[in-house]
C-alpha positions in Angstrom: -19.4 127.0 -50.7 -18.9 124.7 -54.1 -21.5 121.8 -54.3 -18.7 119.6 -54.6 -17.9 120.4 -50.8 -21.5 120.7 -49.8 -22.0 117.1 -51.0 -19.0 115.9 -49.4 -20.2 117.7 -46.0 -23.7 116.1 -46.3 -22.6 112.4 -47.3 -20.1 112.3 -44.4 -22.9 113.6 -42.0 -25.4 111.0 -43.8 -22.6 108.3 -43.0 -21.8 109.5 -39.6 -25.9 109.8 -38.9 -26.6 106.3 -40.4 -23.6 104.4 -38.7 -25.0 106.0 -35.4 -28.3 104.5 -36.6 -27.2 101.2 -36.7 -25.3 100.9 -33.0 -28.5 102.6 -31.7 -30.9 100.1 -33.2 -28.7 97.1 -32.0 -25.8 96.5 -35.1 -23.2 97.0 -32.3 -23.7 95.9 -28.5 -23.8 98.4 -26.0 -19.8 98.2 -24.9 -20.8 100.7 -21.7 -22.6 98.2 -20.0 -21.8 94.8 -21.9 -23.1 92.7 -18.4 -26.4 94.5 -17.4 -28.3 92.8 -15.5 -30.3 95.6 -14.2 -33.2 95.9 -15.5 -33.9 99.4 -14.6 -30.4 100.5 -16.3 -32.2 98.8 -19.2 -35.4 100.6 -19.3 -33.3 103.1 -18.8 -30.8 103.1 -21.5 -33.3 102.1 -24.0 -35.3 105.3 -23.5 -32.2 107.6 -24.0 -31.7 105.6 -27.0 -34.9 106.0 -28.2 -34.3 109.6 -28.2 -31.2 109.5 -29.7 -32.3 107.6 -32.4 -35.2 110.2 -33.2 -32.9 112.9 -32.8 -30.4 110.8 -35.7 -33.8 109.9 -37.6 -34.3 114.3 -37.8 -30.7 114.9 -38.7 -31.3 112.4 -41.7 -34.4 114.0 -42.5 -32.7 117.4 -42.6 -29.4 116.4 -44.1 -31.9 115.2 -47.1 -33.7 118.4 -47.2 -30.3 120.2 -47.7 -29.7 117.4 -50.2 -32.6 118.5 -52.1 -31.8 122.0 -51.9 -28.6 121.4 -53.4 -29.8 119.9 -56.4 -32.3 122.5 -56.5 -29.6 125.3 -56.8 -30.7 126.7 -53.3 -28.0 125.2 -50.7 -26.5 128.0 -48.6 -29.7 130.5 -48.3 -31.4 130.9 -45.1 -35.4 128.8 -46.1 -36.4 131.9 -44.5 -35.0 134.5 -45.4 -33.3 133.9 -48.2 -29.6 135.5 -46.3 -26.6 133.3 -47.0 -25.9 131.4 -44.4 -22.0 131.6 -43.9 -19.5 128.7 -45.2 -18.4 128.6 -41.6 -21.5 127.4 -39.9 -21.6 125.1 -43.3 -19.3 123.4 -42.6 -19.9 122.4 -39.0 -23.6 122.1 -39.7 -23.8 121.2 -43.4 -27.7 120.7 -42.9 -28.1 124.2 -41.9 -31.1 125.6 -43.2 -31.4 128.9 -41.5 -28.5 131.3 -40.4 -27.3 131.2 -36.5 -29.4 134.5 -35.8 -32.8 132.8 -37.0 -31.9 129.5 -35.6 -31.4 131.4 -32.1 -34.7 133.0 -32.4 -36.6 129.6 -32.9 -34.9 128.6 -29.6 
């Protein structure tokens, strides 16, 4: 993959990561349950988004990574093996840092 695609991938999925971000944190109201008065849908809802946010807050934190690697000359190889990891899986996960195999095996 040319870097000029790889930093296209990785912006759009910082975008995408940071506008979720932003709703998650309370930039957009919750248009699910705009009336909630229950205040165990509440507690609810703010756990799972708690743990969507730290689930966006990782993707950010690995879309940099890949960032880095990038400038670094080292986008595209497998962190540990060194295999390329194909354009393909790229392009749907442009933060990839290990092929599909290895990332199967970490579980």
């Amino acid at each position: 993959m040319d870097d000029a695609r790889a930093r296209e991938l990785l912006a759009d999925a910082r975008g995408t990561a940071e506008a979720e971000l932003t709703r998650l944190q309370g930039g957009e109201p919750d248009e699910e349950n705009p009336d909630s008065g229950d205040a165990a849908n509440d507690l609810r809802d703010d756990s799972i988004d708690a743990g969507r946010a730290e689930e966006i807050r990782d993707r950010l934190a690995a879309i940099e990574r890949a960032e880095q690697r990038l400038a670094a000359g080292t986008y595209g190889t497998s962190i540990e093996s060194g295999d390329a990891i194909p354009d393909g899986r790229l392009e749907l996960v442009p933060w990839a840092d290990r092929t599909v195999a290895e990332e199967s095996r970490l579980g």
